[in-house]
Each structure stands twice: as structure tokens, then as C-alpha cells.
Legacy VTK file of the C-alpha trace (Angstrom):
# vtk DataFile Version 3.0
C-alpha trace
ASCII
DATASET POLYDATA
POINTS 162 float
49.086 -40.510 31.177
48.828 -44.760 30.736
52.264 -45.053 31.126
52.579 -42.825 34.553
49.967 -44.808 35.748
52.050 -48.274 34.506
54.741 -47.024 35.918
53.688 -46.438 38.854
52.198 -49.395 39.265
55.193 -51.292 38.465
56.926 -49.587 41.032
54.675 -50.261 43.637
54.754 -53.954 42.604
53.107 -56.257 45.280
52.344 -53.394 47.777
49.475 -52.658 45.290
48.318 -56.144 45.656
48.236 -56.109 49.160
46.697 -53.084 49.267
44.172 -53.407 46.813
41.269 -55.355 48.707
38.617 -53.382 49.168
36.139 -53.900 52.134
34.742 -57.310 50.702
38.240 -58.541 50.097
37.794 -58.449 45.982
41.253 -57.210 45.148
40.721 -54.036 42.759
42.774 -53.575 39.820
43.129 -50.258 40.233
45.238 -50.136 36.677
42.360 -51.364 34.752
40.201 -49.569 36.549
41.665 -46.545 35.661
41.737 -47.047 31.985
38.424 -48.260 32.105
37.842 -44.736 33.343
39.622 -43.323 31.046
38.016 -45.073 27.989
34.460 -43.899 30.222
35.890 -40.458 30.261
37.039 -40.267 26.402
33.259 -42.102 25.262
31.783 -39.113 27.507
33.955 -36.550 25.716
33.192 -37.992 22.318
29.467 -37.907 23.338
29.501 -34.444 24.739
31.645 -33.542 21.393
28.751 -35.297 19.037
25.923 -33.526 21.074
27.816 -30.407 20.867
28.048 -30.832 16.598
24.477 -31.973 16.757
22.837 -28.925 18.730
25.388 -26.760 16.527
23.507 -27.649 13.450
20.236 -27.434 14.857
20.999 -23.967 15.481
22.060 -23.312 12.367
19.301 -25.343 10.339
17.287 -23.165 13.190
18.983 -19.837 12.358
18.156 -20.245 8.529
14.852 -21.036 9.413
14.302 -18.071 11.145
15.983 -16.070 8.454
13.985 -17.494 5.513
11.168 -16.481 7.664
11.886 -13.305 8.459
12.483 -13.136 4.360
9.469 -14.688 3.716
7.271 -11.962 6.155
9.252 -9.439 4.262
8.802 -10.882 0.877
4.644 -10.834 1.970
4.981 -7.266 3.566
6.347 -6.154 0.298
3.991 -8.238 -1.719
1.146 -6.676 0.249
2.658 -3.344 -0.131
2.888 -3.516 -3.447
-0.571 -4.943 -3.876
-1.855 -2.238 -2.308
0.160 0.576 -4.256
-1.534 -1.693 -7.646
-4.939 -0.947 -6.502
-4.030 2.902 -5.372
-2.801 3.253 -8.791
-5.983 1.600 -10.299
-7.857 4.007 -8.464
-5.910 6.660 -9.273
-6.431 5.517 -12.743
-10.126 5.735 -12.848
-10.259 8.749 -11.036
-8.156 10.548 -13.560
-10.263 8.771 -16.447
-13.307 10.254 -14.139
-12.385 13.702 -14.508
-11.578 13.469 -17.876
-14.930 12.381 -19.226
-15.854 15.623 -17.081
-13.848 17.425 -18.185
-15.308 16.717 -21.724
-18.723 16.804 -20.335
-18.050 20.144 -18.822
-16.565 21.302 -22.140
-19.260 20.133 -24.197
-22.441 21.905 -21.596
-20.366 25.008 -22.500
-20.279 24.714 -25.878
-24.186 24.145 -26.033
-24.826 26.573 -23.231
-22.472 29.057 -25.945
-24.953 27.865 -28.790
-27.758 28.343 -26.690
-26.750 32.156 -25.540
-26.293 32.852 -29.284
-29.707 31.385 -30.339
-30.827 33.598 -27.371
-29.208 36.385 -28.138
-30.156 36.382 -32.075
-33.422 35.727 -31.484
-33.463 38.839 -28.621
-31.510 41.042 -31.218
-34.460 39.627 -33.779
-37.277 41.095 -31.544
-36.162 44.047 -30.418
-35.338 45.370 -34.028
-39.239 43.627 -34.902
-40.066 45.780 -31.437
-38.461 49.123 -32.799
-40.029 48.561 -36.012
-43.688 48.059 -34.362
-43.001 51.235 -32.484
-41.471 53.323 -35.020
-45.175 51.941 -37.000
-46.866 53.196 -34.224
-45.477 56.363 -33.897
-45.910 56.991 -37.336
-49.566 55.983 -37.014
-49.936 58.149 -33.740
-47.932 61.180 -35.418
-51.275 60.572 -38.519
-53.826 59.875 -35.776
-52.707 63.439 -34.265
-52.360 64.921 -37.857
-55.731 63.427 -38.565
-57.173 64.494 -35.315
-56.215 68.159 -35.364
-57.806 68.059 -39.102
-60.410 67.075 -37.503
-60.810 69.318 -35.008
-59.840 72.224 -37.375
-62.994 71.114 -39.621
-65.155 70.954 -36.709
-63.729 74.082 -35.596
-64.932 75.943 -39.067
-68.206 73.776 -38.700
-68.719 75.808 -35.971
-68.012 78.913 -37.157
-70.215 78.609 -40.565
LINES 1 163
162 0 1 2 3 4 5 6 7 8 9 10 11 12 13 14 15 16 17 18 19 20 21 22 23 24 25 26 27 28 29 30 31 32 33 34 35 36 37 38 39 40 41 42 43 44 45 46 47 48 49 50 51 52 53 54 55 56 57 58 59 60 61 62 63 64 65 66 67 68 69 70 71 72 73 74 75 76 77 78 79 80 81 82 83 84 85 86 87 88 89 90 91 92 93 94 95 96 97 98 99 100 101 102 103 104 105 106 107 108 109 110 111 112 113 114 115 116 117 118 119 120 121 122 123 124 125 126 127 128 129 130 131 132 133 134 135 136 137 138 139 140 141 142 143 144 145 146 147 148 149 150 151 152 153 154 155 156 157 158 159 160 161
């Protein structure tokens, strides 16, 4: 592009010069001016193209950022979830150690209640044979006290009569 504008400029020659003052009769190089310009132009580029790179790695340094965050709040999530399963399972735990002891509690009431209903039940089966014994005493006694009371009356009955 620097050497259409040189040679157009060339071409032109001195109708350039003449034709190069501006309004306060500075003559304007409109050559340099151009690569001046173009050197503005290419620094602005080069600029823009360094900003560009710059905000590019911010995203990026941004973008892992975000991700190690979002890792991080899942990382805690799971943490916490798993914190929470820990003291489930402890719970669990002593709830299962809970009904075991009453389980064995339960087991052991019945085995004493058991030893108590035998106890009961011998000492029941003990009285009612001392019971049938008493009565089978007394009956015998009442069966003499009738015996003994119809001698009696059958004495008192020939009392009478002699």
C-alpha cells in the first residue's frame, strides 16, 4: 500500500506541492502523513490485538474460576451430604444397638416371668393337693362325726326305750 501511495505521489510531482497548502498556507505532506496514519492505524491494531489477548485470558482465568467454584460448592454439597448420611448411619447405629439391649431385656422379663409362672404354678399345684388332702381329712372326720353321731343317737335311742 506505501508504494501506491509513493507512486502516486511521484507521479503527481509538483502538482502535490502546489496543492498541498492547507488553509493557513503550511504545505501538508500528505505522504508522511499518511504513513504516519498508517503506523497510528497498525499501533491501534496492535493495541486492540493486546486488549483482545488480555480480556481473552481474563475470561479464561475467569472461566476456571467459576469452574473450581462450581467444584468446590459441589465438593461441599457432597461433603455435607455425606456428613449427613455419617450421622444417619450413627443413628441408625444406636438405634439398632437400642433394640438389641431390648431385645435382651425383653428376652430376659420372659424368662423370669417363665420362672415366676412355674414357681406359681408349683406352689398352686402344692396347695391344692395340701387342699384335697385337708378335705379328704375332713371328710373322713365328717363321715366319723356322722358314724359317731348316729351311735349316738342309736344309744340315746335305746336310752329311751329302757
Amino acid at each position: 500500500m506505501l508504494k501506491m501511495i509513493e507512486e502516486d505521489r511521484l507521479s503527481r510531482g509538483s502538482q502535490s506541492d502546489t496543492n498541498s497548502l492547507s488553509s493557513n498556507s503550511h504545505p501538508v505532506d500528505w505522504y508522511q502523513r499518511c504513513i504516519q496514519l498508517e503506523l497510528s492505524l497498525q499501533r491501534l491494531r496492535a493495541h486492540s490485538n493486546k486488549i483482545k489477548q488480555v480480556l481473552f485470558d481474563k475470561v479464561v482465568v475467569l472461566e476456571k474460576k467459576i469452574k473450581s467454584i462450581e467444584m468446590n460448592s459441589k465438593d461441599q454439597d457432597l461433603i455435607r451430604l455425606q456428613q449427613m448420611v455419617e450421622e444417619k448411619q450413627k443413628l441408625i447405629n444406636e438405634l439398632e444397638s437400642q433394640i438389641e439391649e431390648q431385645k435382651k431385656l425383653r428376652i430376659e422379663d420372659a424368662r423370669l416371668v417363665e420362672a415366676k409362672a412355674a414357681k406359681i404354678k408349683e406352689w398352686v399345684s402344692t396347695k391344692f393337693k395340701e387342699l384335697e388332702q385337708q378335705n379328704e381329712n375332713l371328710r373322713e372326720e365328717n363321715r366319723k362325726c356322722h358314724e359317731y353321731l348316729s351311735n349316738l343317737q342309736k344309744f340315746d335311742s335305746v336310752n329311751k326305750i329302757i
